[in-house]
DSSP file (Angstrom, degrees, kcal/mol; ACC not computed):
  #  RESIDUE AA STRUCTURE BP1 BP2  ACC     N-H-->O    O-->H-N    N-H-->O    O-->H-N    TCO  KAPPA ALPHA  PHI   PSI    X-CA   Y-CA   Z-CA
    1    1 A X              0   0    0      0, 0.0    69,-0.1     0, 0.0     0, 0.0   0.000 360.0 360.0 360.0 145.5  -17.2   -9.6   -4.6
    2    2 A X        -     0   0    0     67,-0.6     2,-0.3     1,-0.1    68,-0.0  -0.004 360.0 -95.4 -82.3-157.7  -18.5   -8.4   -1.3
    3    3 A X        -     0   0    0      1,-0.0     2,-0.6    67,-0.0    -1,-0.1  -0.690  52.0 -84.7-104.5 163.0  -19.5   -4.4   -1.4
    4    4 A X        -     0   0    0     -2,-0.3    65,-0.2    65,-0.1    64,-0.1  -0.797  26.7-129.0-105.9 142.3  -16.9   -1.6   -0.2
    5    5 A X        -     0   0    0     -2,-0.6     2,-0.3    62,-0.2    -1,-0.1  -0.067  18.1-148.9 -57.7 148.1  -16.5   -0.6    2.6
    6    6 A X        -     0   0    0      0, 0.0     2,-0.3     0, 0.0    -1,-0.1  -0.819  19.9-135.1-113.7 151.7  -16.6    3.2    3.1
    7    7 A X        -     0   0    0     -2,-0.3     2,-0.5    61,-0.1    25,-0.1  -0.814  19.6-102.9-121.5-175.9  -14.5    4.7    5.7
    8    8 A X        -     0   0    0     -2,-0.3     2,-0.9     1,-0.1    25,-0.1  -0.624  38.8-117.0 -94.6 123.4  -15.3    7.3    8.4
    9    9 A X  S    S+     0   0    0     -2,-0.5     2,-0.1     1,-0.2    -1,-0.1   0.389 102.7  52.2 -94.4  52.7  -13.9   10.4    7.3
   10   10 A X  S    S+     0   0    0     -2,-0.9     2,-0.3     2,-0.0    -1,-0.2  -0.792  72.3 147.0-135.4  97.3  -11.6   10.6   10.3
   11   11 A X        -     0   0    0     -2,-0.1    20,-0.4    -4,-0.1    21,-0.1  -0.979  47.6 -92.2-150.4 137.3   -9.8    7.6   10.8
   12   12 A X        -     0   0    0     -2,-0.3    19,-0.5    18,-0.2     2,-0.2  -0.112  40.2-176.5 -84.5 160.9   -6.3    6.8   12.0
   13   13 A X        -     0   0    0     17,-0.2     2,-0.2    25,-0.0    17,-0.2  -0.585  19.0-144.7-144.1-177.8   -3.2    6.5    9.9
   14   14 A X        -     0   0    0     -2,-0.2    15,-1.3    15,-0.1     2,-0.7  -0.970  10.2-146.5-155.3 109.4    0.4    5.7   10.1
   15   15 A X  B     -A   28   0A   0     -2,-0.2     2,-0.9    13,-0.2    13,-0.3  -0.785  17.7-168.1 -79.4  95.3    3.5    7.4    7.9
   16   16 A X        -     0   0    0     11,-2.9    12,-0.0    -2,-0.7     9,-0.0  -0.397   9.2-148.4 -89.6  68.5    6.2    4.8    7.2
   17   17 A X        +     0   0    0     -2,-0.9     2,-0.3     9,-0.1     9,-0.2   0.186  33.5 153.1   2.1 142.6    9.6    6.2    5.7
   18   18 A X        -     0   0    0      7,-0.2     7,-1.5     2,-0.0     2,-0.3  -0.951  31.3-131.9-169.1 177.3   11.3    3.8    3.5
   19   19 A X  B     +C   24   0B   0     -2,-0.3     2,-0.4     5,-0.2     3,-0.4  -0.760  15.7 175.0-144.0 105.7   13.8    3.6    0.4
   20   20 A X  S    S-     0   0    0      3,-1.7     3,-0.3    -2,-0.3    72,-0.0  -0.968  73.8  -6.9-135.3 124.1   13.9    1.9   -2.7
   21   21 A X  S    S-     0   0    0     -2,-0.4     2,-1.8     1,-0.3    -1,-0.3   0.943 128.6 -56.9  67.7  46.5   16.5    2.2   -5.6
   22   22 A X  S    S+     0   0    0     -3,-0.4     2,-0.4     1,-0.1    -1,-0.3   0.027 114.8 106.6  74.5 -37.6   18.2    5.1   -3.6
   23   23 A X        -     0   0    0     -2,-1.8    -3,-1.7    -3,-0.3    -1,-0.1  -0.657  65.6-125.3-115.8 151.9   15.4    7.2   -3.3
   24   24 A X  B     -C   19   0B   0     -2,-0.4     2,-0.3    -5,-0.2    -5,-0.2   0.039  23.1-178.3 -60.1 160.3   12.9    8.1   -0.1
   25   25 A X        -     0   0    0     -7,-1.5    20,-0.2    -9,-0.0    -7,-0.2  -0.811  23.3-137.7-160.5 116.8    9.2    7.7   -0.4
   26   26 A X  E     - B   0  44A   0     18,-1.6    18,-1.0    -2,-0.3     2,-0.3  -0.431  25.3-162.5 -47.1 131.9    6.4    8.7    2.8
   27   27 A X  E     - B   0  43A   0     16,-0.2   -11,-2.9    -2,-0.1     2,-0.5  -0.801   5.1-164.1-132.2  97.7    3.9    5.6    2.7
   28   28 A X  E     -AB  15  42A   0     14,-1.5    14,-1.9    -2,-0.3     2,-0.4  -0.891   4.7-154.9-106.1 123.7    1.0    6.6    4.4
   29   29 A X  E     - B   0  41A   0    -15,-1.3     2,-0.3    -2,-0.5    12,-0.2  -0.839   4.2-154.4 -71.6  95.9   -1.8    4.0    5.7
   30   30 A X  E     - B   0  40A   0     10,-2.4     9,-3.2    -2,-0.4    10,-0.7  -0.403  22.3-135.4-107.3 146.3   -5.0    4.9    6.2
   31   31 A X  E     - B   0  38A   0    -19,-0.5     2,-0.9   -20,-0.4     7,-0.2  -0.741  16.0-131.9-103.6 127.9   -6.9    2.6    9.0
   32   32 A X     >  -     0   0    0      5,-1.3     4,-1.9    -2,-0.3     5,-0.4  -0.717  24.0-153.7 -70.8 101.8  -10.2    0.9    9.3
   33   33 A X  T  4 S+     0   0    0     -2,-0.9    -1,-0.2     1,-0.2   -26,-0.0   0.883  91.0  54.1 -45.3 -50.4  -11.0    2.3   13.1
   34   34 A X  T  4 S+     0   0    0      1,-0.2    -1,-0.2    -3,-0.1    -3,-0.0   0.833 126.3  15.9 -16.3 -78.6  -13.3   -1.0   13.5
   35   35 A X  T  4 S-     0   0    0     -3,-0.2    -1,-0.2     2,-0.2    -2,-0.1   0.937  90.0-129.8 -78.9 -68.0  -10.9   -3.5   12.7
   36   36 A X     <  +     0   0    0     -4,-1.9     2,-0.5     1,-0.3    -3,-0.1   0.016  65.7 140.1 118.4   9.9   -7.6   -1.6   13.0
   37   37 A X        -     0   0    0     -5,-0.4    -5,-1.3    -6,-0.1    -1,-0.3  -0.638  63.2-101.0 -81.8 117.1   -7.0   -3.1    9.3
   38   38 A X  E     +B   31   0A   0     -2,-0.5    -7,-0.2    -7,-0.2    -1,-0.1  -0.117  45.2 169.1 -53.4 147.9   -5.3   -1.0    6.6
   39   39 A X  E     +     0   0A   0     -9,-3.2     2,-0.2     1,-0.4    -8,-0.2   0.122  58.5  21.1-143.9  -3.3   -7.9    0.4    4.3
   40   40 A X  E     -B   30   0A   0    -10,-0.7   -10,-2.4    27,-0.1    -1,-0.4  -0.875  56.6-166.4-168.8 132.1   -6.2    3.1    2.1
   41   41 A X  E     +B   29   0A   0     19,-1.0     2,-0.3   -12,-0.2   -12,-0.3  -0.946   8.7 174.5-131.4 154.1   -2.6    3.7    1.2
   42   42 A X  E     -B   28   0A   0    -14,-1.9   -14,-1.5    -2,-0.3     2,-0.2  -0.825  11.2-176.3-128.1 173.4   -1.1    7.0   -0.5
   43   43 A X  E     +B   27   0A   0    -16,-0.3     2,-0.3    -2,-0.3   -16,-0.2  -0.922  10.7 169.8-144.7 154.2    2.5    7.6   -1.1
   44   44 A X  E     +B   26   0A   0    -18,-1.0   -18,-1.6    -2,-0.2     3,-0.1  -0.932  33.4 126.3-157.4 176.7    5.1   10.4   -2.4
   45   45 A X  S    S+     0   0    0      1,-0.4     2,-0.3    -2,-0.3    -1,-0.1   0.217  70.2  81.3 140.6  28.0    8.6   11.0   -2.5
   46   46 A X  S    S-     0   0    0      6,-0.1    -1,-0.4     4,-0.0     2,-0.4  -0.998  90.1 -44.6-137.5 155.9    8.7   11.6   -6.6
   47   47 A X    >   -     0   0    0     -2,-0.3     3,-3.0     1,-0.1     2,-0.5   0.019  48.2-124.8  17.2  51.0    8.0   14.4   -8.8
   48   48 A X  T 3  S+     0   0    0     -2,-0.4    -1,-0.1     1,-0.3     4,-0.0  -0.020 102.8   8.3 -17.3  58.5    5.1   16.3   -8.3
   49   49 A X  T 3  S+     0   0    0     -2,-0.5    -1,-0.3     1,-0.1     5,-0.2  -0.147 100.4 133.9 139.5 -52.0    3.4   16.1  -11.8
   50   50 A X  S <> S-     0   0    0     -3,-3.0     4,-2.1     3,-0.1     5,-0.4   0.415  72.5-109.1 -56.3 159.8    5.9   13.5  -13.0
   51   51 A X  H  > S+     0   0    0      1,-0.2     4,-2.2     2,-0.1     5,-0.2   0.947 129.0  46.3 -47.0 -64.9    4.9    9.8  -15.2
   52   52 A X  H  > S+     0   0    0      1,-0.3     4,-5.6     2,-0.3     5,-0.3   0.889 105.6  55.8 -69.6 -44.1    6.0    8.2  -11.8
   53   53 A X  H  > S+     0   0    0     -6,-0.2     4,-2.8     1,-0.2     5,-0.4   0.924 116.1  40.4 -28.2 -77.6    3.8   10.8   -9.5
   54   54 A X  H  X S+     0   0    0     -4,-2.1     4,-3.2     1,-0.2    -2,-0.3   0.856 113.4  53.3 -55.5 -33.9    0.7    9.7  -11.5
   55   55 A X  H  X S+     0   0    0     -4,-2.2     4,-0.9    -5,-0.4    -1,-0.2   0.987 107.9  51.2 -50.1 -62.1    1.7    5.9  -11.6
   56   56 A X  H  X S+     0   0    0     -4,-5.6     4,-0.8     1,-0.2     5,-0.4   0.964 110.4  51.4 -55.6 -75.8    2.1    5.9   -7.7
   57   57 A X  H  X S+     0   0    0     -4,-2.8     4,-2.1    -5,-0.3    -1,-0.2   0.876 109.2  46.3 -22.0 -54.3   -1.3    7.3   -7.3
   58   58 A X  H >< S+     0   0    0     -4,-3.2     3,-5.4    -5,-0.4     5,-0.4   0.737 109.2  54.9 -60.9 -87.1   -2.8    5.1   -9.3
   59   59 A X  H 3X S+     0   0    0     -4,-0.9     4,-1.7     1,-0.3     5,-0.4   0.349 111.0  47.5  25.0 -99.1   -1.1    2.3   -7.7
   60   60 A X  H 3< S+     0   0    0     -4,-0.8   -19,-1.0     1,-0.3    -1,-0.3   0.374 107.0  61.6 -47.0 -22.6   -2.4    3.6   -4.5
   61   61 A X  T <X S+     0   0    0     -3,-5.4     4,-1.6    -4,-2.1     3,-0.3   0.979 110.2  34.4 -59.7 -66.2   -5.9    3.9   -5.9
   62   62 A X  H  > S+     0   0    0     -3,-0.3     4,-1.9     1,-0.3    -2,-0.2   0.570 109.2  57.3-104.6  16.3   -6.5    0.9   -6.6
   63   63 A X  H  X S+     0   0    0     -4,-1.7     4,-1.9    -5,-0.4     5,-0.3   0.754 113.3  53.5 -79.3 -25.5   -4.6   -1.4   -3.7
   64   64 A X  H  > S+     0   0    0     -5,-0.4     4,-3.2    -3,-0.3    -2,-0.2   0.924 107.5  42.9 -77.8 -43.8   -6.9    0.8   -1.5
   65   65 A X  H  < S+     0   0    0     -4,-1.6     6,-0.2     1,-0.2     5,-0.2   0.955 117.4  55.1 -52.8 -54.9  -10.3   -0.2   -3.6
   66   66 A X  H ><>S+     0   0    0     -4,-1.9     5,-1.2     1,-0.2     3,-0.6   0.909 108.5  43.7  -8.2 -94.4   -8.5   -3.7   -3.3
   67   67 A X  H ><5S+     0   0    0     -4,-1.9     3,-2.0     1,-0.3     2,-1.4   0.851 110.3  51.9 -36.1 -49.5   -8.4   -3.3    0.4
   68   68 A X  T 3<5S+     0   0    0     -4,-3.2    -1,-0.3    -5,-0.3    -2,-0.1  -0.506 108.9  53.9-113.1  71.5  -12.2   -1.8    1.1
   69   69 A X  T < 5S-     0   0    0     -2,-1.4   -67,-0.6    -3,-0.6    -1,-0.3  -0.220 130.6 -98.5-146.1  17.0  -13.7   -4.8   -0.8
   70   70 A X  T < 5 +     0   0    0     -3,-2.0    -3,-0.2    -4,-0.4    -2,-0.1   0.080  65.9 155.0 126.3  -0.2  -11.8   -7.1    1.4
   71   71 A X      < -     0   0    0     -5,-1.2     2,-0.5    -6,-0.2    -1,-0.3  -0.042  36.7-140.6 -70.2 164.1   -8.7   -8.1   -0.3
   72   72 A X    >>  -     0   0    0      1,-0.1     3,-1.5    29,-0.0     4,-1.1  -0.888  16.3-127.1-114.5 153.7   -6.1   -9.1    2.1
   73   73 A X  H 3> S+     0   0    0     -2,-0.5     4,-2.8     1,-0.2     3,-0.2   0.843 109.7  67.0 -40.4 -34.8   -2.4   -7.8    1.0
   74   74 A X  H 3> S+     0   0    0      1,-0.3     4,-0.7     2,-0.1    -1,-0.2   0.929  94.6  62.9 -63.8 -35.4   -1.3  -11.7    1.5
   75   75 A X  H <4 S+     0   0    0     -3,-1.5    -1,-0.3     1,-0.1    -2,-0.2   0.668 120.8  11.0 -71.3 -29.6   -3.5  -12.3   -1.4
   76   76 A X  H >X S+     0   0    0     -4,-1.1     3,-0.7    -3,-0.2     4,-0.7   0.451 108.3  84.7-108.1 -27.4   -1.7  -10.2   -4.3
   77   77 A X  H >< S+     0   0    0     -4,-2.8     3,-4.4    -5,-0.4    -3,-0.1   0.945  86.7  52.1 -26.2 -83.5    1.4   -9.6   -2.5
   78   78 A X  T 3< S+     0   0    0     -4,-0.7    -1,-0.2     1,-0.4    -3,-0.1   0.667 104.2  64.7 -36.8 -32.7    3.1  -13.2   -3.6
   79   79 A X  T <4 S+     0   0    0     -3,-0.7    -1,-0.4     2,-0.1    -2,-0.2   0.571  79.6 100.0 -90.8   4.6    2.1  -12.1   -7.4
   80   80 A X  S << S-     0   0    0     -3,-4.4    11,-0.0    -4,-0.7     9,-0.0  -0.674  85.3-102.3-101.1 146.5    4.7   -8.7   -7.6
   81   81 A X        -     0   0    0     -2,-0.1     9,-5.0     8,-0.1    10,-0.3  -0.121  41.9-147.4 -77.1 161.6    7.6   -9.4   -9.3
   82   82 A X        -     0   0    0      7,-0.2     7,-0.2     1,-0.2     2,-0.2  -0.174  17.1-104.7 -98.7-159.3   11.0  -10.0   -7.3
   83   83 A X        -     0   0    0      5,-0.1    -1,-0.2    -2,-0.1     7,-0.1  -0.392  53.7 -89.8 -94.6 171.0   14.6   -9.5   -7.5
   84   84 A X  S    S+     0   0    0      1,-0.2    -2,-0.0    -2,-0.2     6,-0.0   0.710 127.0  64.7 -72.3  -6.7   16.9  -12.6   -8.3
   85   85 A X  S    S-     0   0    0      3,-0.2    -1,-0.2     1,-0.1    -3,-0.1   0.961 110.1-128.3 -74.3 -32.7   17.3  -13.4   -4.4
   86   86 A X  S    S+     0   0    0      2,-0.1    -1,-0.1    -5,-0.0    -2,-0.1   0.363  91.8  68.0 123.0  -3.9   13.4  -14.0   -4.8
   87   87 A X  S    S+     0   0    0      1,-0.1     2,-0.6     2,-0.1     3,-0.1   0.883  72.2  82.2-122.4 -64.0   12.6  -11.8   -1.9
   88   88 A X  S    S-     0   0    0      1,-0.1    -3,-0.2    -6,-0.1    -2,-0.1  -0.462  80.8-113.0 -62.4 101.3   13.3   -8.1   -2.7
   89   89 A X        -     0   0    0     -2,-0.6    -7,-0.2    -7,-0.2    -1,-0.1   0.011  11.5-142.9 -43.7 129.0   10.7   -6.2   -4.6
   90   90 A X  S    S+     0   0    0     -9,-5.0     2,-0.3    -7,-0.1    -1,-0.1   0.146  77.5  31.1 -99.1  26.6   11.8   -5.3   -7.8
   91   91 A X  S  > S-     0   0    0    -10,-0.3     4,-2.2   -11,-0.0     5,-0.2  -0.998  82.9-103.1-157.8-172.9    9.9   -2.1   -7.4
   92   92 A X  H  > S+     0   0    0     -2,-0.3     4,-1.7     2,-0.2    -3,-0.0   0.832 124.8  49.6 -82.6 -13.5    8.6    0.8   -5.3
   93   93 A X  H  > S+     0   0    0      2,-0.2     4,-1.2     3,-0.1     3,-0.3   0.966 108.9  53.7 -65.1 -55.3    4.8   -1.0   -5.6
   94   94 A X  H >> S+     0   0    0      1,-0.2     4,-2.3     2,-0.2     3,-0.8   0.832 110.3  54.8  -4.8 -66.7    6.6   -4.4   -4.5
   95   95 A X  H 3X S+     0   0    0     -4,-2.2     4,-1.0     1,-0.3    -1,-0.2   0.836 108.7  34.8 -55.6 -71.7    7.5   -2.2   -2.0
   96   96 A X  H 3X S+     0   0    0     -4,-1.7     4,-0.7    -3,-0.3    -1,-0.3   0.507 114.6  60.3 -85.4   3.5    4.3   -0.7   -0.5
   97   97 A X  H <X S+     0   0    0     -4,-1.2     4,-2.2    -3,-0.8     3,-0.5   0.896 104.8  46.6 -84.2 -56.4    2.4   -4.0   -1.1
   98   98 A X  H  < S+     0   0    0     -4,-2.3    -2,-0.2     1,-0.3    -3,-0.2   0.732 109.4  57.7 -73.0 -16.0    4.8   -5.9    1.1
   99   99 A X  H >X>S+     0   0    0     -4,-1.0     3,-3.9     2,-0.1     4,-2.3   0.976 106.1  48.4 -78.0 -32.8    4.3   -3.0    3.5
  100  100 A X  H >X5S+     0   0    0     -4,-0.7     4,-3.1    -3,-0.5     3,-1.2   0.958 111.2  48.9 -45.3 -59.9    0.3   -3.6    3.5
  101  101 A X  H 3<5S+     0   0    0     -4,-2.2    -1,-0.3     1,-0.3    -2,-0.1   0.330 105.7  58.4 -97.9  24.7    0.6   -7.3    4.1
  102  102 A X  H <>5S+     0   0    0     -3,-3.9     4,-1.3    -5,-0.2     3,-0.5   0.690 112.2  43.0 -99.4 -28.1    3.1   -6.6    7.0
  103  103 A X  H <<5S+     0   0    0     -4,-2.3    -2,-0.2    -3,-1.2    -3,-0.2   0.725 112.7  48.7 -79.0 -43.4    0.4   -4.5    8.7
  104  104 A X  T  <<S+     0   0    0     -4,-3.1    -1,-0.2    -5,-0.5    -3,-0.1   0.515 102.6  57.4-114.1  37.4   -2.1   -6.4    8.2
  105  105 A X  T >4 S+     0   0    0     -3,-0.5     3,-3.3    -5,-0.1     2,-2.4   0.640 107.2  63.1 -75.3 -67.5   -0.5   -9.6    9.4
  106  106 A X  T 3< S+     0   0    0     -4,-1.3    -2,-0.1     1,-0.3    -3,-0.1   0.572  98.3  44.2 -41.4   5.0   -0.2   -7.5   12.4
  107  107 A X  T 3         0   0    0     -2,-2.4    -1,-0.3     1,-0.1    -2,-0.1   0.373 360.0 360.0-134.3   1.1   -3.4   -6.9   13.2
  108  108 A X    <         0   0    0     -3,-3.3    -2,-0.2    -5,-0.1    -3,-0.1   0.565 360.0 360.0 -75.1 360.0   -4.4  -10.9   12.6
């Protein structure tokens, strides 16, 4: 595994709205200036406190340690589980993984 990357700590980011299973969630993407390649993700839009609160963090820890040791979103993406059309993430990580590897398709 290569080493991680540290980021500068000012670096630009990106807030996506979104909704999954009825309720809102903030996905904010935090940006390698270099590259322009997402590098950090947090999220909220549950419980402050709550199982799900801590779940999403973690979640969000470690797709960012993921991210700044090199992984690219395309690479884990394909493994979270779906719905029965095969395509709709059958949760709110589903969810913010497919947003990562839409952003950083974008930046290929």
């Amino acid at each position: 595994m290569t080493t991680r990357q540290q980021l500068p700590q000012r670096r630009p980011n990106q807030t996506v709205e979104l909704t999954h299973d009825n309720m809102a969630f903030s996905v904010t993407l935090g940006y390698d200036p270099a590259t322009g390649e997402p590098r950090e993700v947090f999220t909220h839009g549950v419980k402050v406190g709550s199982t799900m609160d801590g779940i999403l963090n973690d979640t969000c820890i470690l797709l960012s340690i993921l991210l700044q040791y090199g992984a690219k979103p395309s690479s884990f993406v394909g493994s979270m589980g779906r719905l029965g059309d095969g395509t709709s993430p059958a949760s709110i990580i589903g969810v913010i993984a497919d947003v990562l590897a839409k952003e950083s398709d974008g930046c290929s």
